[in-house]
N, C-alpha and C positions, 0 to 999 in steps of 0.2 A: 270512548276514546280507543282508536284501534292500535293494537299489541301483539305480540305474539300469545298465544294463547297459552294458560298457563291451568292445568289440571289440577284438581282443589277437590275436600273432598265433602264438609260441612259446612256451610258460610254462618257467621256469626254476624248478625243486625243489630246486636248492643255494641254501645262501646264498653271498651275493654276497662280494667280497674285501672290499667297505668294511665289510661286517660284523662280517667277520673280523678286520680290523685294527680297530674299535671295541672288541672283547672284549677284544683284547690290551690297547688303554688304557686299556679303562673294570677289566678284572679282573672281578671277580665283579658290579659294580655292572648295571642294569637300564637298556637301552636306552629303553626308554619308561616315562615317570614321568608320573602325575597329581596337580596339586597343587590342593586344592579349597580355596574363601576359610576360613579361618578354622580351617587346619593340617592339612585331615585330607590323608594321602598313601595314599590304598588302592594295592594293585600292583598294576597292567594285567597282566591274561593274553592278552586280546587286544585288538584294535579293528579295525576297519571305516569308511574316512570318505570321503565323497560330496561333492566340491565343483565349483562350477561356474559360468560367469559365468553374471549375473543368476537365481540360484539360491540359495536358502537350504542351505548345508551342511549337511548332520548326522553327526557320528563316533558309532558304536553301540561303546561301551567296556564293555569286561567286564575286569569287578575284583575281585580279593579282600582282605578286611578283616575286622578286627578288629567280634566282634559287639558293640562299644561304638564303633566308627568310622562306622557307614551312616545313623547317628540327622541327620537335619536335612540331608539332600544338596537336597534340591530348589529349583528356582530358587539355588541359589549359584554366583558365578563360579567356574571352574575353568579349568584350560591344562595340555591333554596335551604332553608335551615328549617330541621323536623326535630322537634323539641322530644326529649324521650328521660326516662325517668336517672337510667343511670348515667347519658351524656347524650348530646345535641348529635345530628345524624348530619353530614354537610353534602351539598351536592351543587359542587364548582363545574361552569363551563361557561360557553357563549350561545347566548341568544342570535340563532340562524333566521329565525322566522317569526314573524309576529302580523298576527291575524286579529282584525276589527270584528269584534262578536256583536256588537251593539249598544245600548245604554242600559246603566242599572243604576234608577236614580238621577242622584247627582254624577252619579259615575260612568268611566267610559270601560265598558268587556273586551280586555285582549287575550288572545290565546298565544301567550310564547312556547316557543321550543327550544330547552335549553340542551346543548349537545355536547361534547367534547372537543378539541384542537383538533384530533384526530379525523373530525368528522369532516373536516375539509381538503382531504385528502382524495376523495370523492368527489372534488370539484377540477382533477388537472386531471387529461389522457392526454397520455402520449407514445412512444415508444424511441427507446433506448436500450443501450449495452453495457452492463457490468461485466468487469473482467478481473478473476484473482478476487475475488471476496468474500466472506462468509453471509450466511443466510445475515446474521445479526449484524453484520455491518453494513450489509444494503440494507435493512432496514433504518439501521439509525441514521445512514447518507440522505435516505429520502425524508424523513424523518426532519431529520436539519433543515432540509429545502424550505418545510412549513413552520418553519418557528419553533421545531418542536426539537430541544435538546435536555441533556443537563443542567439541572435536577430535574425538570418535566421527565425526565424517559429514564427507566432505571432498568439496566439486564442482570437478572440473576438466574444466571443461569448456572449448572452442574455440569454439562457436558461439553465436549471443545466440539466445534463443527469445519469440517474444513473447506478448503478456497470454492467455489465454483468457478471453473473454469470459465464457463459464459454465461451470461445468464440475461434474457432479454426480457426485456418488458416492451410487451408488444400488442400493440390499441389498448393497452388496458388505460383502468383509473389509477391513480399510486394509491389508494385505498385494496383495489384487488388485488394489486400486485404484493404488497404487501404483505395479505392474507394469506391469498396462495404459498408462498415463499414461508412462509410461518406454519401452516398446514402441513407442508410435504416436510417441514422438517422435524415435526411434531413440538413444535412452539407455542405455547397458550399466552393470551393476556388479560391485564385486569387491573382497574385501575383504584388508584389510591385517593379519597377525598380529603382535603384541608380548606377552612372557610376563605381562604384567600387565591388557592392553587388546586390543581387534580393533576396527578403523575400517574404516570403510563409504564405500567411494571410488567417485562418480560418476563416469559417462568418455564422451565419444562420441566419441573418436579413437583408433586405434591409436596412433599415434605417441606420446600422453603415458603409455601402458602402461608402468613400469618393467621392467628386468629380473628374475629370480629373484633372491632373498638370495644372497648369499655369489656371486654371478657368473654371468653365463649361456651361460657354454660345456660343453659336457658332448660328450663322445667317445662314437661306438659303435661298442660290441664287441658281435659276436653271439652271445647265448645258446647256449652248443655244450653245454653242462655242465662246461664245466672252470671254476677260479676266474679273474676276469679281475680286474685289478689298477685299482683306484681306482672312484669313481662312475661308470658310464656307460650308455647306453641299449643296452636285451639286445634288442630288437625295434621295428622301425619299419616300417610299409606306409602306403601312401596309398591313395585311395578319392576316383575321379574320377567324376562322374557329371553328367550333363544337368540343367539347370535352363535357366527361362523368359528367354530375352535380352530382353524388351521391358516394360516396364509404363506402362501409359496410366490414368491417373484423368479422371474427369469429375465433376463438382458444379454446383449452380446457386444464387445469388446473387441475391435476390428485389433488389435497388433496379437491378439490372443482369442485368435478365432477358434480353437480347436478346445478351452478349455471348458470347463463346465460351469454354467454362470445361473446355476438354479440354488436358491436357498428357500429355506422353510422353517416357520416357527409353528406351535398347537400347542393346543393346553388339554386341558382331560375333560371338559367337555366337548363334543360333537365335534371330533377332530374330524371325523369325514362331513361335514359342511365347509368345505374349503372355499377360499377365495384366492383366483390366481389371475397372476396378471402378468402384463409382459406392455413397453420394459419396463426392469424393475429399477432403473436410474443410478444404476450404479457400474464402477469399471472393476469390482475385484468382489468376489462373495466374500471373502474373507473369516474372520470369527468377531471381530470386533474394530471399533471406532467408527468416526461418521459419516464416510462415506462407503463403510464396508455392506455387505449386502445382510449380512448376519444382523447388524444395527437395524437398518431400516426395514426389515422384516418385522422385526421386533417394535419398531413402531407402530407398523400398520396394524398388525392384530392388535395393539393395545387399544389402537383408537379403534378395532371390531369391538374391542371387551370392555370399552367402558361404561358402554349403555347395558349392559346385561341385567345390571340389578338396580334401578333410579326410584327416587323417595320425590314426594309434595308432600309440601305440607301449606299451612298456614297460621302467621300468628302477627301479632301487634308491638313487634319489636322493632322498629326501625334502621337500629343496627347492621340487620344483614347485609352484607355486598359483598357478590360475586369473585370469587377468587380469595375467599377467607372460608376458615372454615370453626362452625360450631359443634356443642357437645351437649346434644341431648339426654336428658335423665329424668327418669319416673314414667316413661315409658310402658304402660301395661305388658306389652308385648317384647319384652328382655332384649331380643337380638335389632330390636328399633332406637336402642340406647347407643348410643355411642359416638365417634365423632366424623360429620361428614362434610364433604367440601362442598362449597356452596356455588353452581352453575347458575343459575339466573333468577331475578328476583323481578318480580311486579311489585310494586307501592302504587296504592294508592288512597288517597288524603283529600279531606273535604271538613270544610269549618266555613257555612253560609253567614255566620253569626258576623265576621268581620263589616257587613254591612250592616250599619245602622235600621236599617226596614227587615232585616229578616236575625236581629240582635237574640231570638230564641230560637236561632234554627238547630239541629242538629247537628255535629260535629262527627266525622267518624276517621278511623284510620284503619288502612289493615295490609299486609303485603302475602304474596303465596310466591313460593318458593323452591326451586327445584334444583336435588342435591344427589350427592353419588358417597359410599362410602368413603373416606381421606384415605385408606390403605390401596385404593383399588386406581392404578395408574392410569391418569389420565392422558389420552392425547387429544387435540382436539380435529372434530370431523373434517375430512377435506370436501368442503362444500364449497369453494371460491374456485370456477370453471378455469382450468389452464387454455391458454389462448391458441387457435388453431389458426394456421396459415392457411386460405385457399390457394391451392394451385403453387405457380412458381413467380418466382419474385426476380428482375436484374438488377444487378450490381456491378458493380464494377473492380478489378482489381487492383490491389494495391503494395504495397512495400517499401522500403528502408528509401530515401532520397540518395538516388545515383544508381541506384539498382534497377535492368529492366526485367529481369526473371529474379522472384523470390519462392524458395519454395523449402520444405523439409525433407526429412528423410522418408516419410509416406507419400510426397507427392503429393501434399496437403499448399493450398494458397490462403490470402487472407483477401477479406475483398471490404469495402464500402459499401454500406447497403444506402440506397438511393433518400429511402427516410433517415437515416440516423443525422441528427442534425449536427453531431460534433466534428462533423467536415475535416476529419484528421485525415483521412486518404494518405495513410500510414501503414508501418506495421502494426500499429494497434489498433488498427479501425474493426478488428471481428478477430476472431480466434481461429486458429489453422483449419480451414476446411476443406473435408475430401472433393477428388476428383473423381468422374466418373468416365469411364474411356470405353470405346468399343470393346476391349477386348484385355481383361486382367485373367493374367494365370498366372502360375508358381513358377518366376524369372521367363515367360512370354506374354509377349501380348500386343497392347498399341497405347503407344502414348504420347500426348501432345499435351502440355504443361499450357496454362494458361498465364500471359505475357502479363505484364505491370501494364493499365491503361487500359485492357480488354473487356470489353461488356461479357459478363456470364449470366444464364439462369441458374438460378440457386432455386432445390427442393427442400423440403423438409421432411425426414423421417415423421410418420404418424403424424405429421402437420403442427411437430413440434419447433416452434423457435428457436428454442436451443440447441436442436441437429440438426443444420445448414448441411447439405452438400450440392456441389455443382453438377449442373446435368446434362446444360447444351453453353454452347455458345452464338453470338450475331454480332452481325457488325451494326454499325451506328454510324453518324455524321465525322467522328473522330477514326474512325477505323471502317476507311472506304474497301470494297471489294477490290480484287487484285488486278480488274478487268472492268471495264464500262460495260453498264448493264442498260440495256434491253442489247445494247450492240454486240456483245460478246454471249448472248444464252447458251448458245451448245457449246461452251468452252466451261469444260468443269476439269479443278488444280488441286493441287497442294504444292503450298508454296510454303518458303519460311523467310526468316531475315537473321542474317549474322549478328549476333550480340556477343559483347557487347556496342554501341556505335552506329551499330546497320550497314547499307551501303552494299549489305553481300546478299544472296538469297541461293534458298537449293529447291528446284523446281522438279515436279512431275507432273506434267499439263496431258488434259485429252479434250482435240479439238473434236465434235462428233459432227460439224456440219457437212451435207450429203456432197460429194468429191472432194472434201481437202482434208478429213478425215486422218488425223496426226496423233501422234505420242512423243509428247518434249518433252527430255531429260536434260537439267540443266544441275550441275553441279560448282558453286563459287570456286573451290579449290581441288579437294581429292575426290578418289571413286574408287571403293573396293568391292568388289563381289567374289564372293566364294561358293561356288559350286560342288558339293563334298562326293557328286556321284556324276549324271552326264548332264550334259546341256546340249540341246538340241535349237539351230535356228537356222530361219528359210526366209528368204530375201527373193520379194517376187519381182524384182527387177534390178534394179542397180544397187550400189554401195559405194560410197567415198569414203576415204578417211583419212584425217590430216593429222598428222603428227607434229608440234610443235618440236620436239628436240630427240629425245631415244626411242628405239621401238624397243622392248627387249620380249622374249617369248622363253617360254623354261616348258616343255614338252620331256614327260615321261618317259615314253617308252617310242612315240610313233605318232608323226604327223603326218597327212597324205592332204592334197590339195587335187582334186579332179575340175577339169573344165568340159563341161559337155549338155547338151541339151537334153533335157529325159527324156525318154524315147520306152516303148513296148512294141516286139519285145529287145531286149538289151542291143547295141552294136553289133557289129561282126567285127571292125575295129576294135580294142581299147579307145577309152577316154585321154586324151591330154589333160596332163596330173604330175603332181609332187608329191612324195611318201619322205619322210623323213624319219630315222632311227637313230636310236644310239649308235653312231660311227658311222651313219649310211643315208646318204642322201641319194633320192633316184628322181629323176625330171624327163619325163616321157612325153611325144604326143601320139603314140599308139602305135608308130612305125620307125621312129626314132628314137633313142634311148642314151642317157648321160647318165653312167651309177660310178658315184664317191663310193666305195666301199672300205672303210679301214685305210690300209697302206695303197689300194688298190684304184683303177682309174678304168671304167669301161666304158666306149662310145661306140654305140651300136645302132646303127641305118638301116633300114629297107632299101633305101635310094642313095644317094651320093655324099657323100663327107667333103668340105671344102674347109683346106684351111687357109685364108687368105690374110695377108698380113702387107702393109703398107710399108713397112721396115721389113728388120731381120726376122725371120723364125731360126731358133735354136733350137736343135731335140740334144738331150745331153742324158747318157742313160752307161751303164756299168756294161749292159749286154743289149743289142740293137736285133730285133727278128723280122724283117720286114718281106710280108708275104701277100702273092696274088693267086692265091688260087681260083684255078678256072679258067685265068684272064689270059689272052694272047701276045699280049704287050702290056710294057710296063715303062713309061717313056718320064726321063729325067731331062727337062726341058730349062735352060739358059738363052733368055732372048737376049744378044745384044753381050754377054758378057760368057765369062770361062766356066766350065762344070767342072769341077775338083772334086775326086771321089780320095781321100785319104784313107790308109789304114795300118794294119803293125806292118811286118817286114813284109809282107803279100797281100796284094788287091788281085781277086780273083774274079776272072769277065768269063762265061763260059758262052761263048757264039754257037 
């Protein structure tokens, strides 16, 4: 019957004296009895049972029976009973499988396999999201799922564990997830038999281990082939071997990126055999509690150092079960006395006699056994694979109803993951996950928050489930591009929408197709730009520009406007141009000149000055100088009407 294999070091081919003295008081009656829900008793010919901490048992029982007895075995409770001198050994579970062996006799050969509740836990995959709960309390959620609660499932546990933030179970079984989850937090299990029930007892101590049923002392006598008088162990060795003294984790903690996130535990054997890994799944090294790095350091080497020093033995006690622990004495060998916990056990049981044709057959019993000292902490191995993401996965965004941006103080969103079937497309639907941006620096960079409704790809750190972060974005059938595609290609945007409502958007479009070749700036409302040193720009043709209501301009020190064609090498003219200064404006076209200076008024010609006025011109001045030098006449002309020259008490005409 295939097992896990279980190292032994003498095998003993008698039966032992406890068996011998069981026949005497049981008489003709059957050492091992099956009793299945709902009356049937087929007779065990033999059995085969596999148990072991944090392991699913299985006993392979071969039985015969009446061909009106095998009708309806499947999924029904049953409990193999192993009769033993100081008390009956019970082994409660359900019958998963039953196999037609053949005939014997009058009788018909089944092989059942009786298993644990637990073992159907291995029958649902799926994937899903816990959030805010401890290791133990996802367990006992899933746990419930299966029928499996209080008093089935008992936690005793010593240490508090605290919340997981997220925690996915992703394509797995609820059987590996389970595991896993129980593993990483150095949780062991092991279960309790009663002829009617079997309990599911959590544990991460040795010390709350009970001992074996009926007392945990057992004597050893060594296996020589003669009969040796009461329960006791026929064979015991140990099995010392090297493991790593050191383990160092490291992780790193995005709001505390600069701190130091390495811890280490070693013991005084072979400290430089280190084992280091990264991450080490945790947000603070700390020195203690359970999610501090100092803890779980401290678990990992334990679960390096529990195999360092492992014992087999073998003996004909049926008592033994995994996650108790006995205490061996007489011992030749002194330091092999003492009391050890018990990791997993093989039984196995054979009594042919239960048939009538084979009434003189041999009987035998015997189990081997593999144990660890009770002082020496146990965790147990993480051997149940943590599930890896391939590649990147879309989702979709999500948050609070009425909100269309939700986000944190990290710039963290929540999204919907396409499988999670609890269709909350909420803020609870995932845990705050990072954004990834072209361009993060210390207060610069680029950033574009992903909207409520928006398809994202989501990666995963080291292809872990539990570290989501966003990496790209796409549109979809809900979220059409900003532009018709194939007809708009060479039009590449960024666009946004007014929230909350919409209805608004601020655009930066670049058309690239060959002559119409654009850059559209569209702004819903304001437009500031700040230039802290110069700005330089060149307009290779025209410029318009429309001013809805004020123009206002605030010039430093000096503005100058020049109109002229470029030319090499420069004019001999000036350019026509405007210069503007604090108190001074000048408006020139290169031969003509108008300077505001201060209190002051300069109009300066090459050519001719006209001042022509449709009404009056007035000149009104304190002191009047009007001069023509050079000129030969100087003619004050009144067509049609009087020339009036006023002035104080003398007007002076010099002919």
């Amino acid at each position: 019957m295939g097992s896990r294999a279980m190292a032994h070091c003498v095998p003993s081919t008698m039966p032992s004296s406890s068996l011998v003295k069981l026949l005497y008081f049981l008489g003709n009656q059957p050492l091992f009895k099956l009793v299945v829900a709902g009356g049937q008793e087929p007779r065990v010919l033999e059995f085969e049972g596999a148990e072991g901490v944090s392991e699913i048992y299985e006993y392979r029982i071969e039985v015969a029976c009446a061909d009106d007895e095998y009708e309806d075995l499947l999924d029904r409770e049953a409990c193999l009973t192993i009769e033993g001198l100081v008390e009956a050994r019970f082994v409660h579970g359900y019958i998963h499988s039953v196999e037609y062996m053949g005939r014997a006799g009058a009788y018909t050969r089944l092989l059942l396999r009786l298993v644990p509740r637990l073992w159907c836990l291995q029958n649902r995959r799926g994937s899903r999201i816990f959030q805010g709960m401890t290791t133990p309390e996802i367990v006992q959620a899933v746990l419930r799922e299966h029928g499996i609660s209080a008093p089935r499932v008992r936690a005793v546990l010593h240490q508090t564990y605290a919340p997981r933030d997220y925690c996915v179970q992703y394509r797995e079984t609820d059987l590996a997830f389970v595991s896993r989850l129980l593993e990483e937090d150095g949780i062991f299990y092991y279960f309790e038999h009663r002829e009617r029930e079997h309990v599911l007892v959590l544990c991460d101590a040795n010390s709350v281990c009970p001992a074996m049923p009926g007392g945990p002392l057992l004597p050893y006598r060594e296996d020589s082939g003669f009969i040796n008088s009461g329960e006791h162990v026929g064979t015991f060795c140990m099995r010392e071997a090297m493991r790593p003294g050191r383990a160092t984790l490291r992780d790193f903690y995005f709001p505390r990126p600069d701190e130091r996130m390495e811890v280490s535990e070693q013991v005084d054997v072979k400290a430089e055999w280190e084992i280091y890994d990264y991450p080490g799944e945790y947000r603070d090294p700390g020195r203690g509690g359970p999610d501090f790095g100092a803890t779980i350091v401290k678990t990992r080497l334990a679960e390096l150092q529990a195999g360092r020093r492992e014992y087999n033995g073998r003996t004909d006690c049926a008592r033994l079960a995994p996650g108790h622990w006995l205490e061996l004495a007489d011992h030749p060998t002194a330091h092999h006395n003492g009391e050890f916990l018990l990791l997993r056990v093989l039984h196995r049981g054979s009594q042919p006699q239960v048939l009538d044709e084979q009434a003189f057959g041999q009987f035998s019993y015997h189990n081997e056994f593999h144990c660890i000292p009770r002082r020496t902490v146990y965790r147990p191995p993480r051997v149940t694979p943590r599930p890896v993401v391939q590649g990147f996965q879309s989702a979709t965004v999500v948050g609070p109803e009425g909100e269309e941006i939700h986000t944190d103080a990290q710039g963290r969103v929540i999204v919907q993951f396409h499988w999670d079937r609890r269709d909350g497309f909420d803020e609870r639907s995932s845990c705050w996950i990072r954004v990834s941006h072209p361009w993060a620096g210390p207060g610069y960079g680029m950033v574009f928050l992903p909207r409520i409704g928006h398809e994202v790809l989501v990666g995963f750190l080291e292809g872990d489930p539990d570290r989501p972060i966003v990496v790209g974005r796409v549109y979809d059938g809900s979220n059409p591009f900003p532009y018709d595609l194939p007809d708009h290609k060479t039009r590449s945007t960024i666009k946004t929408e007014s929230s909350p409502g919409g209805g608004g958007y601020n655009e930066i479009r670049f058309e690239d197709l060959r002559g119409a070749e654009e850059i559209f700036i569209h702004g819903q409302k304001d437009m500031n730009s700040v230039i802290e040193n110069c700005e330089t720009r060149r307009v290779g043709a025209s410029r318009n520009t429309t001013i809805g209501t004020v123009d206002s301009t605030l010039v430093g020190i000096k503005q100058t406007v020049t109109i002229a064609q470029p030319s090499q090498p420069p004019p001999t003219i000036p350019p026509t141009g405007t210069e503007m200064s604090d108190r001074k404006y000048r408006l020139t076209t290169g031969q003509a000149t108008l300077t505001l200076d201060g209190p002051d008024i300069t109009l300066e010609a090459e050519g001719t000055i006209r001042l022509i006025a449709r009404g009056t011109i007035e000149l009104v001045s304190t002191a009047a100088d009007l001069k023509a030098e050079g000129a030969t006449t100087v003619a004050l002309t009144a067509k049609g009407g009087d020339l009036t020259i006023r002035g104080g008490p003398n007007v002076k005409i010099n002919m």
